[in-house]
N, C-alpha and C positions, 0 to 999 in steps of 0.2 A: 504494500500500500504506500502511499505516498504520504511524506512527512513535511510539516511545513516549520518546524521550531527549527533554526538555523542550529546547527550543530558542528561546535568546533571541532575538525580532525586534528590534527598536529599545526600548532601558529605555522605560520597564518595562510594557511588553508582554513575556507568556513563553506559547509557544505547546508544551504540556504534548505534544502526539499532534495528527495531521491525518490524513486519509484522501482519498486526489481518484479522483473518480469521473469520467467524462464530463458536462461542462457544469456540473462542483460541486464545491469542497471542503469539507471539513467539516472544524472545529479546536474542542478543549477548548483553554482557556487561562487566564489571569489577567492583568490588568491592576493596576498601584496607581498610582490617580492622589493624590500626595503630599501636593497641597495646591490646595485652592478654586482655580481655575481655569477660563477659560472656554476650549474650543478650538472647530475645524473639519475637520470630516469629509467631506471627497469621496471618491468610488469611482469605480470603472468598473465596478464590478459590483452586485448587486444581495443585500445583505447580510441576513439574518434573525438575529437575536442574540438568546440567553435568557439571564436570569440563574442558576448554580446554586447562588449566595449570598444571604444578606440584599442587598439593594438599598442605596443611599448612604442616610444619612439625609435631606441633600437634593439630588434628579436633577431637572434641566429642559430642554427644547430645544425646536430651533424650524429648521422647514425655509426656506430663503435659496431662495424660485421668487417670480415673476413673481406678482402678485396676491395674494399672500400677506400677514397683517396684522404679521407679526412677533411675536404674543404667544408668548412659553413659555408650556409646556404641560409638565403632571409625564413624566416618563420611568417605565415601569412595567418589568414583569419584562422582556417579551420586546415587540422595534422592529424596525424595517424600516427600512435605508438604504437610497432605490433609488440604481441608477446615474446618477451625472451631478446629484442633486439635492444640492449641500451642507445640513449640517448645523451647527446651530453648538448642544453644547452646554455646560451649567455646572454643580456639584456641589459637596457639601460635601468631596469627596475621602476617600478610602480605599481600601483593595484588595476588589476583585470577582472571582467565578470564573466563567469562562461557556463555552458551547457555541452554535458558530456557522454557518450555512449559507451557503457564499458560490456564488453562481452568476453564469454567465456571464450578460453581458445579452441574448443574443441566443436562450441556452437558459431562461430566466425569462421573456423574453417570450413564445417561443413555447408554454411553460408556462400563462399562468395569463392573457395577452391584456391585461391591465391597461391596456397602453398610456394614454391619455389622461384615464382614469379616475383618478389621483394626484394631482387638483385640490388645494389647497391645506386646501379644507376636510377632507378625506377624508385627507392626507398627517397631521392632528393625531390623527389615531387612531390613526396607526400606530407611534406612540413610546408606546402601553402597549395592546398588542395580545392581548385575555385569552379563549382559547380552550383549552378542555380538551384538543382533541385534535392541535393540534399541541403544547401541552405534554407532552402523554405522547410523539408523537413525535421531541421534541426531546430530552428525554432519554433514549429507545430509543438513538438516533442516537449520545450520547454514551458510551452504554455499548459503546458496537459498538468507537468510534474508541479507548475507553481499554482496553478488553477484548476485542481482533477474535477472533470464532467461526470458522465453517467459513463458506466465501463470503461471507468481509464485504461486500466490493466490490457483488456485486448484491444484496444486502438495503439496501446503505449509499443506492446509488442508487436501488430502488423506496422507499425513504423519504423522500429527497431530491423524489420526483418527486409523492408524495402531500400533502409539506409546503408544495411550492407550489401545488397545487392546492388545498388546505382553507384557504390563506391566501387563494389568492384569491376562494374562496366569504367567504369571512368579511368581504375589504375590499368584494366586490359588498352585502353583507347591511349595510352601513354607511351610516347618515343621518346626511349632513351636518350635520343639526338632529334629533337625536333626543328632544330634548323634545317635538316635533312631531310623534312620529308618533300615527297614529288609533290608539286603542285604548290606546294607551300611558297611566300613570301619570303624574300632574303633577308640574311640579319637586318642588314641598313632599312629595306623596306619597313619592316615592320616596329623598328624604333623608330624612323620618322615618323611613320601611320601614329600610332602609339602617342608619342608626343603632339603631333597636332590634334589629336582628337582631345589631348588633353586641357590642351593651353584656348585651344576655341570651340566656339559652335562650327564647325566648318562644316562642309555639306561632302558626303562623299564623292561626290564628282572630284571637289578640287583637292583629296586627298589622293586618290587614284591619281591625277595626275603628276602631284609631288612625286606621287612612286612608279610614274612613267608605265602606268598600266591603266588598260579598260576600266571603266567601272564593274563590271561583271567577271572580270579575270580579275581585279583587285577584291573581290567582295569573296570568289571560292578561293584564293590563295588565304587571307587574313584570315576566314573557318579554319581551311587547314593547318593553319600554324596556332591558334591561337584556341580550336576546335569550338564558338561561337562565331556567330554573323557578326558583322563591326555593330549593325545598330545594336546588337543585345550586349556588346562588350561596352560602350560609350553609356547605354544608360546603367549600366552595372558597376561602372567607374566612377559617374558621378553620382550615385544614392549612396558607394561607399564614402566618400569624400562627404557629401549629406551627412550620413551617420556620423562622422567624426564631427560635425559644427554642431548637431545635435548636443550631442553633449559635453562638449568642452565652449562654446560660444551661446552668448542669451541674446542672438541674432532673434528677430519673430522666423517664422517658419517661411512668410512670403518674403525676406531676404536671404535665407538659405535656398529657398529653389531657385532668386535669381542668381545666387554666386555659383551653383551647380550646373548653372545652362538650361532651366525647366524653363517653357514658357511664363508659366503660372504656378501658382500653389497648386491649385484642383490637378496639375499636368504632373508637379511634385508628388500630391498626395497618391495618385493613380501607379505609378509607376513602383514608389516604395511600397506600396500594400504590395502589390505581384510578386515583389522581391520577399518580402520579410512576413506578409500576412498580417500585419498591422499598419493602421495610419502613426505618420512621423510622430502626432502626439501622445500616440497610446506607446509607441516605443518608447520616448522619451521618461514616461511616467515607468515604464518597466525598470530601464538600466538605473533611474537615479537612485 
């Protein structure tokens, strides 16, 4: 069942609500780590963690297996600890809020089969793991554990059971060398694309031309390298960028959507529900 009295694990870890299903818990919580520090993270089970904060200013880690180069690699919203594989990693430190999936390893493998597939190359993807749809069901997930409805339990686990399968389509869909793949954009392409989508509202015509390509060969290369459409990646860049003014700036909400490039609020509000399943102000009232 689902527990709502915040219950300190080891400082400063604080585990807000949990819910255990068969072969899974699920935990809201917060962590503050105090100060710049490197640690190490082993399980025995096989962890999926999203962030429902701004991220550290700076996250990095790096999985401790067998052939592995040892370089850090940035930490993004939502990572994958399997079991058995330490972690080691390092931060500018602050406090975080997150929602967690923790599964047994024996119900996660017979889940999603990954087995031997968590090659070292493919383990560096999975510490900033950026999918639309297990974001929306992560935080479904989290709304259930802080909020429980009518049969949390089997909503909790037919969610539980979808999250590891769309991750593990998502780690199959993963190149080692994805500058590599056919069809795909070139480095330079895609960090220009990338940056100008950043810095303006710019229309994809005149980005494709930046990168000296059709719009329609600019639009299935940027899928292929980046595995979303440009329009689903630009509005995904800016709600994250959204979510960070949320809650570190007391901007109103119709100056946040104009500094994100939203027409409007109403174009703002529309967009981050799709993403997150909530309007920006019912989020806002969540992570404070």
């Amino acid at each position: 069942m689902a527990t709502d009295d915040p219950t300190p694990i080891d400082d400063p870890w604080i585990i807000e609500a949990e819910l255990h299903v068969p072969g899974m818990t699920v935990q809201v919580g917060s962590y503050d780590w105090a100060q710049t520090a490197e640690t190490t993270q082993s399980v025995s089970e096989y962890i999926l963690s999203m962030l429902m904060s701004p991220r550290h200013r700076f996250s990095q880690g790096v999985y401790d297996t067998e052939g592995g180069d040892g370089a850090y690699v940035d930490i993004g919203d939502m990572l994958l600890v399997p079991a058995g594989i330490p972690l080691r990693s390092r931060t500018s430190g602050g406090p975080i809020r997150f929602v967690r999936c923790c599964y047994e390893a024996t119900r996660f493998e017979a889940l999603t089969g990954l087995g031997d597939l968590l090659t070292p190359d493919i383990l560096k993807h999975c510490l900033d793991i950026r999918d639309a749809r297990l974001h929306e069901a992560m935080m479904r997930l989290a709304h259930e554990v802080l909020a429980p409805g009518f049969n949390v339990e089997a909503l909790a686990e037919g969610l539980g059971i979808a999250i590891a399968i769309d991750l593990a389509r998502h780690i199959r869909a993963i190149d080692p060398e994805p500058e590599m793949i056919a069809g795909g954009l070139a480095p330079w392409q895609l960090r220009r694309a990338q940056e100008m989508f950043r810095s303006e509202n710019l229309s994809l015509n005149r980005v494709a031309q930046a990168c000296k390509l059709s719009v329609s060969h600019f639009a299935r290369a940027f899928k292929g390298s980046t595995g979303i459409p440009p329009h689903q990646w630009v509005m995904t860049t800016r709600i994250e960028m959204a979510r960070g003014l949320l809650t570190n700036s007391a901007a109103p909400l119709a100056e946040i959507a104009g500094m994100c490039g939203f027409a409007d609020q109403s174009h703002f509000n529309r967009h981050f529900k799709r993403i997150w399943r909530v309007t920006p102000s019912r989020y806002l009232r969540m992570v404070a």
